[in-house]
C-alpha positions as CSV (number, residue, x, y, z in Angstrom):
1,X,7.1,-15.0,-9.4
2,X,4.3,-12.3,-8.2
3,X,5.4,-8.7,-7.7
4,X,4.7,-7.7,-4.0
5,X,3.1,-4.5,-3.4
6,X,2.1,-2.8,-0.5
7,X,-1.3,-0.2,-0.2
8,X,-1.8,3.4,1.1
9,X,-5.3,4.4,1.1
10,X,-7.6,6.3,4.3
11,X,-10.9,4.7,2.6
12,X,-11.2,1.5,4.1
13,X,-14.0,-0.1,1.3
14,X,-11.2,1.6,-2.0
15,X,-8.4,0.1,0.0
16,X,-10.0,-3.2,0.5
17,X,-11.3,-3.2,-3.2
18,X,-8.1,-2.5,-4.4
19,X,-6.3,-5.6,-2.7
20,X,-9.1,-7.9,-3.4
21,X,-8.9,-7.2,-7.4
22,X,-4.5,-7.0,-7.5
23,X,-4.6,-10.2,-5.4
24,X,-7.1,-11.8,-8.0
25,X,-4.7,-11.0,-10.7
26,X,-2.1,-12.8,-12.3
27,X,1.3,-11.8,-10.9
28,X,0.4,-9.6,-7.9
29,X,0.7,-10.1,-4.1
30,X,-0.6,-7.5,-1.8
31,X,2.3,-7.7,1.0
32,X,0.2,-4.7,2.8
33,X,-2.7,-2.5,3.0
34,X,-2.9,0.3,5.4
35,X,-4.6,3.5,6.3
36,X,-2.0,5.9,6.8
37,X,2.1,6.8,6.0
38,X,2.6,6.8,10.0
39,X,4.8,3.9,10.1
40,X,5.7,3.6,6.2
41,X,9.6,3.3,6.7
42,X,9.2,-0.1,8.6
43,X,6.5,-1.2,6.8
44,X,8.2,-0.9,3.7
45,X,11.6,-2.2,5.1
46,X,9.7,-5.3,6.3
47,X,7.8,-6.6,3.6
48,X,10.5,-5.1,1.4
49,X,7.7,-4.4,-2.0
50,X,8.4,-4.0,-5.6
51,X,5.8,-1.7,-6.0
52,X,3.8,0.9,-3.9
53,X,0.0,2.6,-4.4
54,X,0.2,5.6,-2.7
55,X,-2.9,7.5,-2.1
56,X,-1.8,11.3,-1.7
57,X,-4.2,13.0,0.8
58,X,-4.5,10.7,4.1
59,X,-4.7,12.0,7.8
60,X,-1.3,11.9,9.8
61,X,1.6,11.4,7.2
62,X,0.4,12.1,3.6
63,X,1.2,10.2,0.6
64,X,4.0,12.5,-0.8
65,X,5.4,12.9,2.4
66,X,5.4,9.2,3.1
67,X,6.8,8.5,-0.5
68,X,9.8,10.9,0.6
């Protein structure tokens, strides 16, 4: 069974990179990838991950913020 994760990165070409090589691996499935924390709590309640990347510095809601 793949572990789900969702992404948290502002740069559009790291954030797509990033999903592109995890969902190329064995035993990953990128649920998510989004640009900011604004609506983290629903995202995260909805696709329900195992794991989240968390960039710390975005604009709006900011990683630690949105990992709170």
């Amino acid at each position: 069974m793949a572990i789900k994760l969702l992404i948290y990165e502002d740069n559009g070409r790291l954030r797509q990179s990033l999903g592109q090589l995890l969902n190329e691996k064995a035993g990953f499935t990128v649920a998510g990838a989004f640009p900011d924390c604004n609506n983290v709590e629903e995202q995260v309640i909805t696709l329900e991950p195992e794991i989240v990347m968390m960039d710390i510095d975005m604009p709006g809601t900011g990683g630690i913020q949105g990992t709170k």
